[in-house]
C-alpha positions in Angstrom: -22.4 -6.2 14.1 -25.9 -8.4 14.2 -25.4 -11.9 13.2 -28.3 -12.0 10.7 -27.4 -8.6 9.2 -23.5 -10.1 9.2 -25.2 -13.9 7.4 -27.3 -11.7 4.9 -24.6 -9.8 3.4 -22.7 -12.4 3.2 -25.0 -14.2 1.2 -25.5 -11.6 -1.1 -21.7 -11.3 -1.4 -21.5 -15.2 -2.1 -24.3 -14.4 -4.4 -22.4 -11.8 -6.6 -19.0 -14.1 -6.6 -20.7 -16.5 -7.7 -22.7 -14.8 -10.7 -19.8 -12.1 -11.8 -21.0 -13.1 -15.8 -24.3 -12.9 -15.1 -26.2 -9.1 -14.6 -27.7 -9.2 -11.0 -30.1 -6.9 -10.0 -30.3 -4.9 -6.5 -33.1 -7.2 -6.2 -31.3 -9.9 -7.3 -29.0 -9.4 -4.4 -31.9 -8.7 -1.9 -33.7 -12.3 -2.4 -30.0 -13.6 -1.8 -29.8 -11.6 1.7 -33.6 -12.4 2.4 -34.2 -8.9 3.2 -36.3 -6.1 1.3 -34.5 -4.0 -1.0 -34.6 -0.8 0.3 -33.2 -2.5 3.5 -30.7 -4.5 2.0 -29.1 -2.0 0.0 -28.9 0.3 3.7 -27.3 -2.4 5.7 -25.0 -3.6 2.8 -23.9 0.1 2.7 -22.9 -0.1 6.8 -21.5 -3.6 6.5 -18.9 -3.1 3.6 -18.6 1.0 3.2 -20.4 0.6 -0.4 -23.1 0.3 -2.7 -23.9 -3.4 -3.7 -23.3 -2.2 -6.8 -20.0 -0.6 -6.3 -18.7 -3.5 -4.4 -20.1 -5.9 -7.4 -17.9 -4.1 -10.0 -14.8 -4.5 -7.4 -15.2 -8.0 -7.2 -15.3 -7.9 -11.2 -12.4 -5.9 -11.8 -10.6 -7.9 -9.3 -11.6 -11.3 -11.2 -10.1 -9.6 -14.4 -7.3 -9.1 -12.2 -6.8 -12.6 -11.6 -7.3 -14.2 -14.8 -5.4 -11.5 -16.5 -2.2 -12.6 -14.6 -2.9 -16.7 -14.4 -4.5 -17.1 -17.3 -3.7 -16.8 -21.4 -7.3 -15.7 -21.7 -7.6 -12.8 -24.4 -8.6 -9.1 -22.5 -11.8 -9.6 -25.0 -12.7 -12.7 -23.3 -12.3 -11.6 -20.1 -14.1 -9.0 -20.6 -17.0 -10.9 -20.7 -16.3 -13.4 -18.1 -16.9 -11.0 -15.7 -20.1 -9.4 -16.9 -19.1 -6.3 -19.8 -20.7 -6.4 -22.9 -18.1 -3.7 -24.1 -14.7 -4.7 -24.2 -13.6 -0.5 -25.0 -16.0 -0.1 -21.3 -14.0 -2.4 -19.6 -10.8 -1.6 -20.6 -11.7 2.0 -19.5 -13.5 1.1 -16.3 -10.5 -1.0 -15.3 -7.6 1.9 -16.4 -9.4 4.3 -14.5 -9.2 1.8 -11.1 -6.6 0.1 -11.5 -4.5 3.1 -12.8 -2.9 0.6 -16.1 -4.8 -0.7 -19.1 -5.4 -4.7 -18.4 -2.6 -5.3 -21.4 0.0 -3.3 -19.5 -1.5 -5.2 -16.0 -0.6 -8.5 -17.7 2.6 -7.3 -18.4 3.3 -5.9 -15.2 2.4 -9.1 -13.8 -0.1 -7.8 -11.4 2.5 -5.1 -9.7 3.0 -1.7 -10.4 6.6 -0.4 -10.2 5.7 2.5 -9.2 2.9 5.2 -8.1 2.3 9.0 -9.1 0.2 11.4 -6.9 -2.6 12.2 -8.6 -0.8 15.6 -9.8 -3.4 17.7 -11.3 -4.9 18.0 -7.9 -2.7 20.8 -6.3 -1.9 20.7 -3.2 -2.9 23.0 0.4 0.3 22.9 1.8 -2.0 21.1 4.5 -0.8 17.5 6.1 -2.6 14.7 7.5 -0.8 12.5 9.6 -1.0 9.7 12.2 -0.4 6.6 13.6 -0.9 3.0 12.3 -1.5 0.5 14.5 -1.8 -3.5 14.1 -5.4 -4.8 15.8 -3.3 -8.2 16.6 -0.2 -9.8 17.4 1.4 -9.9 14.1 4.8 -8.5 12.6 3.6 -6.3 9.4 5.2 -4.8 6.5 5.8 -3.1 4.3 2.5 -0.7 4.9 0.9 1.5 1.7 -1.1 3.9 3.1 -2.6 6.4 0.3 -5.9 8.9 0.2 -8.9 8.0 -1.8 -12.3 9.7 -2.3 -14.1 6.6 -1.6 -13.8 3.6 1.0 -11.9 2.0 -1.9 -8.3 1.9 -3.1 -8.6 2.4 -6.9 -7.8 5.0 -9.0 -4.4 7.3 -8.7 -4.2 7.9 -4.6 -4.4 11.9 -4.1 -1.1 11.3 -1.8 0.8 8.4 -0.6 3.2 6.7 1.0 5.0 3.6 1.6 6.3 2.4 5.0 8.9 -0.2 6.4 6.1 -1.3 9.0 3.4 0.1 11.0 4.5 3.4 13.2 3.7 7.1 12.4 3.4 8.3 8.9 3.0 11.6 7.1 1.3 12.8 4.0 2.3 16.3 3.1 0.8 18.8 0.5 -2.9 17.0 0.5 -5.3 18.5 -1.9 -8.3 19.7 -0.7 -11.3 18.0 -0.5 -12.9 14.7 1.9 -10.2 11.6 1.9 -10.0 7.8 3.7 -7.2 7.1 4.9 -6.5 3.1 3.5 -3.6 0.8 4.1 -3.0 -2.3 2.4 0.2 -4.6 4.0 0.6 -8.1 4.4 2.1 -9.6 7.5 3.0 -12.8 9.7 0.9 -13.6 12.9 3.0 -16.5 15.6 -0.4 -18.2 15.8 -0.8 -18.4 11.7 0.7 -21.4 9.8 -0.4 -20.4 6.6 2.3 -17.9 5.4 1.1 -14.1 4.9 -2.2 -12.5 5.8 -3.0 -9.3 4.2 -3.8 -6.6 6.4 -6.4 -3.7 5.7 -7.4 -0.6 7.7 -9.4 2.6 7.1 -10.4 5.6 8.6 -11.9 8.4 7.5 -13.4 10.6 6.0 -10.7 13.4 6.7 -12.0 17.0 5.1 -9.2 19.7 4.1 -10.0 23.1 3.5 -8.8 26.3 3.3 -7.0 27.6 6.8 -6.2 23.5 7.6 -2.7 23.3 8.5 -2.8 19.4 9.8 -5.2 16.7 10.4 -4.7 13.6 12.6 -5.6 10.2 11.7 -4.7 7.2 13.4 -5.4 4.2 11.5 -5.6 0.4 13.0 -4.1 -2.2 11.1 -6.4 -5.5 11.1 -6.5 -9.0 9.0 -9.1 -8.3 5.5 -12.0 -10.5 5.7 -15.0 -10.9 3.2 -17.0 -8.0 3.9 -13.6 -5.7 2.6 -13.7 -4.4 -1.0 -11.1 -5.8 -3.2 -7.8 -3.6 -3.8 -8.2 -2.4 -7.2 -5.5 -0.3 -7.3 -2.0 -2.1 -9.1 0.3 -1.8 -6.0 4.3 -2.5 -5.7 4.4 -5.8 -4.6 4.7 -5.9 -1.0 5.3 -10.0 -0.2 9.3 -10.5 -0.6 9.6 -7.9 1.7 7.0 -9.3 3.9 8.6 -12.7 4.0 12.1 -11.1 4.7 10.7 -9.5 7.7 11.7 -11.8 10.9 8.6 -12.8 12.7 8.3 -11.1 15.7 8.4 -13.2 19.3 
């Protein structure tokens, strides 16, 4: 990836962390990336997998996310913190991708205890299935890997699953319809003192349709850095079972 095109998105992204309260423009965003808007909005697209404004409404759902589980703040005030004038808009934006009202995310405490397939999807009896693969030294696990309609995981996964550790994987009965392939794990690297890294990979998109009996799709396993979109999605918790795996030599 070019260096400037690399230094301009992340100044916009800097930009939008920075002003999540505030409403910010597309050209907003292009002054921050010193780049024309039309431009701007193209490269942003290649850099991160989506829309400036797409990935602007992650990072604010996943700020709601935080404060909702460190903080005492009211969902009302929150709400506002991190740029909705409408409470009832943001407590529907963030159901719908991070599959729980924020009350019940506060209760949860951040985890889910579960997942359902999005059920009223029915299935093609068709399977996509690969191998996941780490990018780096590093022992990682547990792995969710789910389908999505977007290069983001919110909103119900049309199948998933959840794995001891990288290896192959298997998602039967997909609906059909275009799907990324995203994983979400955290993990242990012998040259990392700083405890656990999460891990991220995509590929995709993988089309079903009629006559499709299987599709393959390997997927490496690499650590997130800023240009990924937040997880939206409420996940189990993966760590404990991170930090009971032994660190591979």
């Amino acid at each position: 990836m070019d260096e400037i095109v690399r230094q301009a998105v992340a100044r916009a992204i800097v930009t939008m962390r920075d002003n999540l309260g505030e409403r910010l423009t597309i050209d907003d965003l292009a002054r921050a990336a010193m780049f024309s808007k039309f431009h701007f909005t193209r490269v942003f697209l290649r850099v991160t997998g989506l829309s400036p404004g797409r990935f602007l409404s992650a990072l604010r759902l996943a700020e709601a996310k935080r404060l909702l589980t460190t903080t005492v703040i009211s969902v009302a005030d929150i709400s506002h913190q991190v740029g909705y004038n409408s409470v009832g808009t943001f407590s529907a934006r963030f159901s719908g991708s991070v599959g729980v009202s924020p009350s019940g995310y506060r209760q949860l405490r951040g985890a889910a205890p579960r997942l359902a397939d999005r059920q009223v999807q029915p299935g093609s009896g068709a399977t996509v299935r690969g191998q996941l693969r780490v990018s780096c030294p590093a022992d990682v696990g547990p792995v969710f890997v789910g389908l999505f309609a977007a290069r983001i995981a919110e909103g119900a996964p049309a199948r998933y699953a959840i794995l001891p550790g990288p290896g192959p994987y298997a998602l039967a009965d997909v609906p059909q319809g275009s799907w990324y392939v995203l994983t979400h794990a955290y993990g242990t690297t012998p040259l990392d003192n700083h405890g656990l890294r999460p891990f991220t990979g995509l590929t995709g998109p993988v089309t079903i349709h009629r006559g499709v009996t299987a599709s393959l799709a390997d997927v490496r396993l690499r650590p997130r850095h800023g240009f990924d979109p937040p997880v939206l999605l409420a996940l189990p918790d993966l760590r404990p079972a991170a930090v009971a795996r032994p660190l591979a030599s």
